[in-house]
LONUMAR-459749 format. One record per atom (N, C-alpha, C): residue number from 1; residue in one letter; atom name; z, y, x. Coordinates in steps of 0.02 Angstrom, whole numbers. Layout:
REM residues N
+------+------+------+--------+--------+--------+
: resi : resn : name :     zz :     yy :     xx :
+------+------+------+--------+--------+--------+
:  NUM :    a :   CA :      Z :      Y :      X :
...
+------+------+------+--------+--------+--------+
REM end
This chain:
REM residues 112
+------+------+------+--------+--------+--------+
: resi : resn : name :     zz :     yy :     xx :
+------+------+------+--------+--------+--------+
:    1 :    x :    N :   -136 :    249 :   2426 :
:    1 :    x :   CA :   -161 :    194 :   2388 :
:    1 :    x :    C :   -102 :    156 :   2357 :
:    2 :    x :    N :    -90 :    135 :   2299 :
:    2 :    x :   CA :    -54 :     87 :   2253 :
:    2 :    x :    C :    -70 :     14 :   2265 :
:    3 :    x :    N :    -39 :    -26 :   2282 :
:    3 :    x :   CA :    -32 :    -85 :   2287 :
:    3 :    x :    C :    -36 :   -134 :   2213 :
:    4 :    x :    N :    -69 :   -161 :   2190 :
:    4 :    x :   CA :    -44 :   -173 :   2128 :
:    4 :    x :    C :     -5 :   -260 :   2130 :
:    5 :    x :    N :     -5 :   -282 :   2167 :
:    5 :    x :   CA :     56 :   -332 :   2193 :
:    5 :    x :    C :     90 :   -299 :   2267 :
:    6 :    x :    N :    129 :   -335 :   2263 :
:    6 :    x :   CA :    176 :   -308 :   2342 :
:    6 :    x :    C :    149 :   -394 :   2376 :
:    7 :    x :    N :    146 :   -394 :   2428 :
:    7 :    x :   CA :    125 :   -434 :   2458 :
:    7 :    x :    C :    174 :   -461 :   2494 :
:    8 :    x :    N :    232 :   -417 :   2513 :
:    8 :    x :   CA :    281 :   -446 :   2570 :
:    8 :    x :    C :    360 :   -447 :   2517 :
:    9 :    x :    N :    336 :   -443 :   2463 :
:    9 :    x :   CA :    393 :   -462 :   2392 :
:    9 :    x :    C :    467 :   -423 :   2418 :
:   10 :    x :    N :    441 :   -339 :   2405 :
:   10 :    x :   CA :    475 :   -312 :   2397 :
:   10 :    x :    C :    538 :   -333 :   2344 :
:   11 :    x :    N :    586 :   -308 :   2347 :
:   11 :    x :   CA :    635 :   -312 :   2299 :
:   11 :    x :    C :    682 :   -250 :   2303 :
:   12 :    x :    N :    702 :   -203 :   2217 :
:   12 :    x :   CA :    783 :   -162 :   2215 :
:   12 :    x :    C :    838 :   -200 :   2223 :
:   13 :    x :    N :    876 :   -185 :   2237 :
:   13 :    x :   CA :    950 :   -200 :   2206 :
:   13 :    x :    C :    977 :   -154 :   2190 :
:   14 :    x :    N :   1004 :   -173 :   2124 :
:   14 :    x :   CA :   1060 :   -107 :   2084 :
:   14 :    x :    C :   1130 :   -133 :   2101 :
:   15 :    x :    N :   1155 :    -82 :   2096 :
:   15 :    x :   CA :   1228 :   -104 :   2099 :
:   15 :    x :    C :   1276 :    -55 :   2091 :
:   16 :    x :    N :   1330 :    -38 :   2062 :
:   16 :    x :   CA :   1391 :     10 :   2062 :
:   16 :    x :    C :   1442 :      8 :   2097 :
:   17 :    x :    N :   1460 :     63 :   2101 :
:   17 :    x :   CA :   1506 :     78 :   2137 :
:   17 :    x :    C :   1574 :    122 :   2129 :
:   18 :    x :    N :   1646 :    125 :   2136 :
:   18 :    x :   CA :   1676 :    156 :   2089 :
:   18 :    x :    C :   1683 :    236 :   2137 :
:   19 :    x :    N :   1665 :    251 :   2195 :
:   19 :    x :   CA :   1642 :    318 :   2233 :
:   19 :    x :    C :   1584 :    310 :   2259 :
:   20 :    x :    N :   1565 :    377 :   2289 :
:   20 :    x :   CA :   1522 :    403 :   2319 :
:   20 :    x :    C :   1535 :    387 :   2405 :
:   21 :    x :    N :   1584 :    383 :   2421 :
:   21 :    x :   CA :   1611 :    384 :   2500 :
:   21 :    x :    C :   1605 :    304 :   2494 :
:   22 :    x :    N :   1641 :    259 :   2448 :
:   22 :    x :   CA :   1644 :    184 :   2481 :
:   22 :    x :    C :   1561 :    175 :   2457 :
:   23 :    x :    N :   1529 :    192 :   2410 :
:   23 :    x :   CA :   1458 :    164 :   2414 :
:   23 :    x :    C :   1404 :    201 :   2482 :
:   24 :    x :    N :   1428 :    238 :   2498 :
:   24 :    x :   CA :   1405 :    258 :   2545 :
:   24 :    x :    C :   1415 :    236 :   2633 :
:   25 :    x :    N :   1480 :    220 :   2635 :
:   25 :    x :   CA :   1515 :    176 :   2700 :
:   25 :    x :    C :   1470 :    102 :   2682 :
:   26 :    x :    N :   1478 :     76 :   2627 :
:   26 :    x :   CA :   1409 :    -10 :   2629 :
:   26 :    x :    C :   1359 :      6 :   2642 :
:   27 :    x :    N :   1331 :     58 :   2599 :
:   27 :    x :   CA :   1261 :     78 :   2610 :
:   27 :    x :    C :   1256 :     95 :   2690 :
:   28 :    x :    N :   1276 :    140 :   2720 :
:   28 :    x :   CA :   1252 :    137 :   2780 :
:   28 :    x :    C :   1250 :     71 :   2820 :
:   29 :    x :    N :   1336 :     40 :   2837 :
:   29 :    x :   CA :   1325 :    -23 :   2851 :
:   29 :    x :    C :   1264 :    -89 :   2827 :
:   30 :    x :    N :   1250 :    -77 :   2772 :
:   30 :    x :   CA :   1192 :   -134 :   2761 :
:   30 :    x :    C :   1119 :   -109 :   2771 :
:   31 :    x :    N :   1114 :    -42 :   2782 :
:   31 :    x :   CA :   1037 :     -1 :   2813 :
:   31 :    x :    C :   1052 :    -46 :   2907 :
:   32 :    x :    N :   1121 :     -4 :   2943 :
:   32 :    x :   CA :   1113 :    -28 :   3010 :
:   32 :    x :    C :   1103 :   -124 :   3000 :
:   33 :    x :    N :   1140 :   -156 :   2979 :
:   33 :    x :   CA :   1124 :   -212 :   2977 :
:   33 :    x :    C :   1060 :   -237 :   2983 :
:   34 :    x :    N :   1010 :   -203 :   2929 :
:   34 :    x :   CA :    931 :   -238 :   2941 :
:   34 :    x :    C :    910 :   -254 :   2858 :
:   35 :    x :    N :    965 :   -244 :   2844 :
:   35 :    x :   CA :    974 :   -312 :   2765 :
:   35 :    x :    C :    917 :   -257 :   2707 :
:   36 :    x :    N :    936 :   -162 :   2717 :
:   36 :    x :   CA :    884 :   -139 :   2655 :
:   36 :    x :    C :    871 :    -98 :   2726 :
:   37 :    x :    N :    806 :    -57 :   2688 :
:   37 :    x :   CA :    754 :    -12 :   2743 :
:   37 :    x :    C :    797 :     67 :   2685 :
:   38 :    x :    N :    825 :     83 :   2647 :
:   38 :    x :   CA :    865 :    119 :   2614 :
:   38 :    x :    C :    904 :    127 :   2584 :
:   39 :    x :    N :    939 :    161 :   2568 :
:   39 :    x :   CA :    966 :    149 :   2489 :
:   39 :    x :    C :    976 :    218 :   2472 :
:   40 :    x :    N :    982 :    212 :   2390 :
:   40 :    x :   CA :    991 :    282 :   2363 :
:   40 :    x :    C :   1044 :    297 :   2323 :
:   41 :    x :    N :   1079 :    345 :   2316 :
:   41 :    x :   CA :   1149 :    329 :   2271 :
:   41 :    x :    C :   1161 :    370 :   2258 :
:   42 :    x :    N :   1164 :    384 :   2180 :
:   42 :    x :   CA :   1171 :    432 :   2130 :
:   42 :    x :    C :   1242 :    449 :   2105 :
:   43 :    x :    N :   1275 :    468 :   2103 :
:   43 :    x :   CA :   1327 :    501 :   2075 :
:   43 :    x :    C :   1334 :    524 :   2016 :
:   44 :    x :    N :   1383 :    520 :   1979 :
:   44 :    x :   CA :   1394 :    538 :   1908 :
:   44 :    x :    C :   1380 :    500 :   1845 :
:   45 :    x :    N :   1383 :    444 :   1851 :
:   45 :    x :   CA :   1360 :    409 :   1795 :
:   45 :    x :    C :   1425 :    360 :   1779 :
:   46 :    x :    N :   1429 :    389 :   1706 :
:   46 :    x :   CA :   1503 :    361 :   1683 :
:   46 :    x :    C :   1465 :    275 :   1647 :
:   47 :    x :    N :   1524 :    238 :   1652 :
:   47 :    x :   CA :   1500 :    167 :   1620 :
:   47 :    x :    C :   1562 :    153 :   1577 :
:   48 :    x :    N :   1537 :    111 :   1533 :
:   48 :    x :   CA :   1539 :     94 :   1460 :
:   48 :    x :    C :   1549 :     28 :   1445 :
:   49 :    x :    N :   1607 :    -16 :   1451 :
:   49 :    x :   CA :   1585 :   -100 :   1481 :
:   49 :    x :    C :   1647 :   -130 :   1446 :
:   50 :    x :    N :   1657 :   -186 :   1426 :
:   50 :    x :   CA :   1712 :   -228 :   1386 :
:   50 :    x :    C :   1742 :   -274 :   1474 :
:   51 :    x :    N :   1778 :   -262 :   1474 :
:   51 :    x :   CA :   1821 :   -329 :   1536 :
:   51 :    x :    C :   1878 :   -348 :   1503 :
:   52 :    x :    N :   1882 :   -378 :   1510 :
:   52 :    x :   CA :   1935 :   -444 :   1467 :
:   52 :    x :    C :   1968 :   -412 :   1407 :
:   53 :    x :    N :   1931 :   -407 :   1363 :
:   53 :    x :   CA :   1946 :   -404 :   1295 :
:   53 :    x :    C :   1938 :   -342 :   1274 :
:   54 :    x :    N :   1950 :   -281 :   1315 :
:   54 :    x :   CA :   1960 :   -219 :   1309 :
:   54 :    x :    C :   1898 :   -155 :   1330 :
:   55 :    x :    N :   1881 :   -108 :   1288 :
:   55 :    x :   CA :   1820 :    -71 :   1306 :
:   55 :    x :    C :   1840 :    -12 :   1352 :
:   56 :    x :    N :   1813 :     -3 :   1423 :
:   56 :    x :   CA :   1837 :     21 :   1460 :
:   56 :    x :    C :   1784 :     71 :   1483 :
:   57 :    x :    N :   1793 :    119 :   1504 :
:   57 :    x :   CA :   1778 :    200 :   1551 :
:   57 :    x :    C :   1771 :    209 :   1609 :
:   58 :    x :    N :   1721 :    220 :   1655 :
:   58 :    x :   CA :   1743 :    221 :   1729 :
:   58 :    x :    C :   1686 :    274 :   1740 :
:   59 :    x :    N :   1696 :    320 :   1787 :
:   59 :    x :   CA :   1646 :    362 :   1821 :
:   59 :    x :    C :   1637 :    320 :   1897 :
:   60 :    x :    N :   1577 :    312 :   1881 :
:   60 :    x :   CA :   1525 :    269 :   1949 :
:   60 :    x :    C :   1478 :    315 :   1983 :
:   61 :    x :    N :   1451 :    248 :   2027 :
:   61 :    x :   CA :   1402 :    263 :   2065 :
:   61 :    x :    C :   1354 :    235 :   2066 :
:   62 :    x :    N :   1289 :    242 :   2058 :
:   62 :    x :   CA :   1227 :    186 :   2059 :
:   62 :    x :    C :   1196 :    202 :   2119 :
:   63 :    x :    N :   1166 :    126 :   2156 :
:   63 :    x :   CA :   1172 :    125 :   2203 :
:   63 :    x :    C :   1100 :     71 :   2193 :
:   64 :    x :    N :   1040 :     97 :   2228 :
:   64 :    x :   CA :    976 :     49 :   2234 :
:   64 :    x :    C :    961 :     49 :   2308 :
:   65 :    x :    N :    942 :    -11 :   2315 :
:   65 :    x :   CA :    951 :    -26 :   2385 :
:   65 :    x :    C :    880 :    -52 :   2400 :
:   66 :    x :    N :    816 :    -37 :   2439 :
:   66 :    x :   CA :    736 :    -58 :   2458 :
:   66 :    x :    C :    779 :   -122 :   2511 :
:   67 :    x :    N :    735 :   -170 :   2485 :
:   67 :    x :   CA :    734 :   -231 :   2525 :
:   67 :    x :    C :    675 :   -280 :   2515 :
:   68 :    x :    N :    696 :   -338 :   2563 :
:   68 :    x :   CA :    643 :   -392 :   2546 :
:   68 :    x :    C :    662 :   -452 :   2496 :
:   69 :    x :    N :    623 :   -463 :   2467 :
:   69 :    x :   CA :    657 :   -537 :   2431 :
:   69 :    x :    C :    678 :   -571 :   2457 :
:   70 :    x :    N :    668 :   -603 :   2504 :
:   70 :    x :   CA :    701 :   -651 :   2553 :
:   70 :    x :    C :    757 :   -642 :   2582 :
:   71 :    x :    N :    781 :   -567 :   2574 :
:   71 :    x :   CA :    845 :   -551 :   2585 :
:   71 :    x :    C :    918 :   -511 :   2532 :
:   72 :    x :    N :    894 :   -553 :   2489 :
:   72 :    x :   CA :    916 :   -525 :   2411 :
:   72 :    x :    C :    989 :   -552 :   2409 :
:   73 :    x :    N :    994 :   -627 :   2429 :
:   73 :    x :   CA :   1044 :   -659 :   2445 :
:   73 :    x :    C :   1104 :   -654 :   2491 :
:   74 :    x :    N :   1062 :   -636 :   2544 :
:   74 :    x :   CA :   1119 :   -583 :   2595 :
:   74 :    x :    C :   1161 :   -496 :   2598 :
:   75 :    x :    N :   1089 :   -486 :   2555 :
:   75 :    x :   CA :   1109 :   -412 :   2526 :
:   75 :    x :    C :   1172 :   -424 :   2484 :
:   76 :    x :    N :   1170 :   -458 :   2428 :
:   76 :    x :   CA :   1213 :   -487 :   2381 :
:   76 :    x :    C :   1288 :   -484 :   2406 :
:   77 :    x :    N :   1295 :   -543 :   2474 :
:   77 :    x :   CA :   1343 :   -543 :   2488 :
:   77 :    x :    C :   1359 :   -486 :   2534 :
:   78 :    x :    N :   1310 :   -423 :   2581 :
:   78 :    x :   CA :   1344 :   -374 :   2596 :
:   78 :    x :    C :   1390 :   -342 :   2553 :
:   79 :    x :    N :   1364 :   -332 :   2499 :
:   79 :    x :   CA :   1397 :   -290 :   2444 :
:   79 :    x :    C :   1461 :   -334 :   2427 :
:   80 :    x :    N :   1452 :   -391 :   2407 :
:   80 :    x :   CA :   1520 :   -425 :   2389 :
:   80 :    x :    C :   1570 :   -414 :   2447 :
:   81 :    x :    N :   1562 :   -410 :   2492 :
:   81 :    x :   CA :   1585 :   -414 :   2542 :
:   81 :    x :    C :   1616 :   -344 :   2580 :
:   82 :    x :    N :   1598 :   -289 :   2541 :
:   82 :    x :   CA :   1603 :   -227 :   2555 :
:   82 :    x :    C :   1635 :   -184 :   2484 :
:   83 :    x :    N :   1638 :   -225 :   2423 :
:   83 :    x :   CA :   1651 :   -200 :   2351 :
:   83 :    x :    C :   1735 :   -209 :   2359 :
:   84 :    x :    N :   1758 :   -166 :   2310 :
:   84 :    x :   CA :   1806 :   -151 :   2290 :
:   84 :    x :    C :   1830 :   -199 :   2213 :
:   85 :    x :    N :   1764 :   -220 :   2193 :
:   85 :    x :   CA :   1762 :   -241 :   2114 :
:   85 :    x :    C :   1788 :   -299 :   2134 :
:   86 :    x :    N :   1815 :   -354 :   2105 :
:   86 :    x :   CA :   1831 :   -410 :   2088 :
:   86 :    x :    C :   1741 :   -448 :   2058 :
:   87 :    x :    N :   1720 :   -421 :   2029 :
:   87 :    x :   CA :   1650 :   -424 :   2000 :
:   87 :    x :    C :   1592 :   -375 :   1997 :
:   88 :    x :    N :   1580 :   -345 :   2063 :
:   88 :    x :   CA :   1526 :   -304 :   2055 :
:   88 :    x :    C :   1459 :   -305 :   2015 :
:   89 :    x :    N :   1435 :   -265 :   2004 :
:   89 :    x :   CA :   1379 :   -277 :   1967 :
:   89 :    x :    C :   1301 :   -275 :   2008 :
:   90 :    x :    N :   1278 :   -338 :   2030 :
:   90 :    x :   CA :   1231 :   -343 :   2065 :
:   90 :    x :    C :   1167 :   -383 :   2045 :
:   91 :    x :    N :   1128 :   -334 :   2032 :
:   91 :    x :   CA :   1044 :   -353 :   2009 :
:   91 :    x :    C :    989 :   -362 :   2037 :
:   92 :    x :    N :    942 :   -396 :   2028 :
:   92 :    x :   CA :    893 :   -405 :   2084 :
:   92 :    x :    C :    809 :   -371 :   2034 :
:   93 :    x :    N :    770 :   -326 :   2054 :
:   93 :    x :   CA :    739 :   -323 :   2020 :
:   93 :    x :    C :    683 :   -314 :   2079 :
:   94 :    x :    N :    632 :   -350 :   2039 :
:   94 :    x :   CA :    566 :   -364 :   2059 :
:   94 :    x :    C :    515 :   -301 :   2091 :
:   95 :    x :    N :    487 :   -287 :   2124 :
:   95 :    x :   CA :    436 :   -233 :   2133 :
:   95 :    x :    C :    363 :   -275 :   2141 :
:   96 :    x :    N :    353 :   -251 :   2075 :
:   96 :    x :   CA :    277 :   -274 :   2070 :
:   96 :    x :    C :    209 :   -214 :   2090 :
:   97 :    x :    N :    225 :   -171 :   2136 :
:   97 :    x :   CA :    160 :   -134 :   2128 :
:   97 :    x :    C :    207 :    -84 :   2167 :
:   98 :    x :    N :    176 :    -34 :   2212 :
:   98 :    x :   CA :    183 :     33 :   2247 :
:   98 :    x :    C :    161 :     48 :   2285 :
:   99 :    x :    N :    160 :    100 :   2305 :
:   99 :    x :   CA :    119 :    130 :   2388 :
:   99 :    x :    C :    135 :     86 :   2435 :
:  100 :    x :    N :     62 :     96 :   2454 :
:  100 :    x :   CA :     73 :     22 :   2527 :
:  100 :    x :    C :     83 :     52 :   2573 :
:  101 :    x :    N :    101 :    112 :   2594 :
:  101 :    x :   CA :    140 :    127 :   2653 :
:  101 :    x :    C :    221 :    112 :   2647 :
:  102 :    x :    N :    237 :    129 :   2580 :
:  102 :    x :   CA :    302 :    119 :   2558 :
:  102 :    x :    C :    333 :     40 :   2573 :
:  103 :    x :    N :    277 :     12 :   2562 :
:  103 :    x :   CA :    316 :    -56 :   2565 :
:  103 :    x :    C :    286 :    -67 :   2615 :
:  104 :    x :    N :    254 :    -73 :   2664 :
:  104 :    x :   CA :    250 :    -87 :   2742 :
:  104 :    x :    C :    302 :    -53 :   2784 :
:  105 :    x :    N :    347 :     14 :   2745 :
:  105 :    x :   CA :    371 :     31 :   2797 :
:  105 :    x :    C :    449 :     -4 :   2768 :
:  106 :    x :    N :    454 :    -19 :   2702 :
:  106 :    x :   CA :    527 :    -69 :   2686 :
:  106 :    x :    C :    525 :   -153 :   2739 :
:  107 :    x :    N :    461 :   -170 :   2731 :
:  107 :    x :   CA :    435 :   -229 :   2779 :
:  107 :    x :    C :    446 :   -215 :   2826 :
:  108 :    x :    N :    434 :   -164 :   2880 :
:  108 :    x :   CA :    454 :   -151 :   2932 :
:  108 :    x :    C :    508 :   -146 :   2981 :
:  109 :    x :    N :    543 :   -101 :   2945 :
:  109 :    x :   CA :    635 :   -101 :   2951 :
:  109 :    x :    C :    685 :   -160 :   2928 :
:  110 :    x :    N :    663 :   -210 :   2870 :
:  110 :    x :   CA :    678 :   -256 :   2878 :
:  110 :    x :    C :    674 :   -342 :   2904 :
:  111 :    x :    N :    618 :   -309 :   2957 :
:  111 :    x :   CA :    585 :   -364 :   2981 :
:  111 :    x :    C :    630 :   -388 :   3025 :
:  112 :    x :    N :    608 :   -458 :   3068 :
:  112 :    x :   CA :    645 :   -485 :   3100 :
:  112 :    x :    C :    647 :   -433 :   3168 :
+------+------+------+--------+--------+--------+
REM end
């Protein structure tokens, strides 16, 4: 069954990463923590971005992380706190709708 609101206000977080090994060392650390019930992290995706004045190249990592809204803020700072970037790139996006096992079992693992 599809949920067509999330009730316990699921939330993604996106975020990059400049490997596969350091997004993967946070990611596990912030799964044991409590903070996401997953994360998923893709490999190979080059980025395309202006930093101080200049248009720059980097082969990344994208990195979505299942959590709760209420813990978007702490997630935030795992990652700051685990990044390599001076300015990581950290997004919060909404989940409006999905399988309600899916999100009972993100609710679950990140419950108290």
């Amino acid at each position: 069954m599809v949920a067509p609101e999330d009730e316990f206000g699921t939330m993604m977080v996106y975020t990059t990463w400049p490997s596969a090994v350091e997004a993967e060392a946070a990611g596990r650390a912030i799964v044991a923590d409590g903070l996401a019930a997953c994360v998923n992290i893709m490999p190979g995706m080059v980025s395309i971005y202006r930093w101080r004045g200049e248009i720059e190249r980097a082969d990344e990592v994208v990195m979505i992380l299942a959590t709760r809204e209420d813990l978007a803020d702490a997630v935030a700072q795992a990652v700051r706190a685990r990044h390599s970037y001076d300015m990581p790139a950290i997004l919060f996006l909404p989940v409006t709708g999905g399988d309600t096992d899916y999100l009972d079992w993100i609710e679950q693992e990140t419950g108290e």
